[in-house]
C-alpha positions as CSV (number, residue, x, y, z in Angstrom):
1,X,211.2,187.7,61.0
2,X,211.5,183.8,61.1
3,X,211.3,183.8,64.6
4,X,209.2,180.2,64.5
5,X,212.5,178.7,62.8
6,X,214.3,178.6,65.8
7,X,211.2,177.2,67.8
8,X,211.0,173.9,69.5
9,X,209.8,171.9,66.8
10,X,212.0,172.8,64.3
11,X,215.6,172.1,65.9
12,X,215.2,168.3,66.9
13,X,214.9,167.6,62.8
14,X,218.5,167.4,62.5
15,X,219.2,165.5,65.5
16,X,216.8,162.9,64.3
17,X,218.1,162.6,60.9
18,X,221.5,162.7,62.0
19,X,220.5,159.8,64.5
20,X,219.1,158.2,62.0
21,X,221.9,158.4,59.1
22,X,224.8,157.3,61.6
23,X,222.5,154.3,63.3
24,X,222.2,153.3,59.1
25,X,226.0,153.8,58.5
26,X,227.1,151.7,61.4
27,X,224.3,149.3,61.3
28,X,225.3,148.5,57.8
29,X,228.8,148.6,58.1
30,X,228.0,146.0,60.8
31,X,226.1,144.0,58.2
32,X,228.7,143.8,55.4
33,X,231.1,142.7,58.2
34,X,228.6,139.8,58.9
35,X,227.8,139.1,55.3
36,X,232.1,139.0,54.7
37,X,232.6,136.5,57.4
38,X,229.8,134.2,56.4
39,X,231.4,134.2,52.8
40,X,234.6,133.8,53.9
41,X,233.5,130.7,56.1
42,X,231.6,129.0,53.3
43,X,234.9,128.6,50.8
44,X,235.8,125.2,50.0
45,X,238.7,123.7,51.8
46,X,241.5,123.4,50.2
47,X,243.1,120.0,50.0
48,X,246.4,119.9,52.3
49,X,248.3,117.1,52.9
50,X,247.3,114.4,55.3
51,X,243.2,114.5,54.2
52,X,243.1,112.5,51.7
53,X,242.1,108.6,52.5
54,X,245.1,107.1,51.2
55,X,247.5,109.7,53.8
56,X,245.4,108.2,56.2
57,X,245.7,105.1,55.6
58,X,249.5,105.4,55.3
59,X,249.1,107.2,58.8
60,X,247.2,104.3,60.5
61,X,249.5,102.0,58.7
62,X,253.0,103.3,60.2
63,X,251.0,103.9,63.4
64,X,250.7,100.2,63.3
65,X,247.0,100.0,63.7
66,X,246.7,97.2,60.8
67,X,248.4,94.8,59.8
68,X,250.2,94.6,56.0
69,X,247.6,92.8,54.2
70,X,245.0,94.8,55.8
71,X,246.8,97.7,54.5
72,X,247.2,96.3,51.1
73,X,243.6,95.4,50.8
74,X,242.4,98.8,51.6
75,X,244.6,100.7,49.4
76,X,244.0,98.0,46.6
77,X,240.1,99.7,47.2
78,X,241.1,102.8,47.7
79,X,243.0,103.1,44.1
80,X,240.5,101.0,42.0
């Protein structure tokens, strides 16, 4: 008979392994969360209206923040 199969050394094998295998599965599910969020956050930005210097300058402009040859000036160096 196999009676020492059934002992107390044998039957905590499986627990550990299984332990083991789901701590790996979750642990690194977890990590290619982490690696797909730090990807995602390290994209370029797209360009959308309103960033680019000359929208801004147009913005401070109608805001009235400078005056029209102020404005003029600094688009004359933003274009050239």
């Amino acid at each position: 008979m196999m009676w020492w199969m059934f002992g107390r050394h044998v039957f905590w094998w499986p627990l550990l392994g299984g332990g083991l295998m789901m701590l790996l599965f979750w642990g690194g599910l977890a990590l290619l969360g982490v690696l797909i969020w730090r990807a995602a956050r390290n994209q370029p930005v797209e360009r959308r209206e309103g960033n680019t210097a000359l929208d801004l300058l147009n913005a401070r402009y109608a805001r009235g923040e400078i005056t029209t040859a102020e404005y003029q000036e600094m688009r004359r160096n933003i274009l050239s």
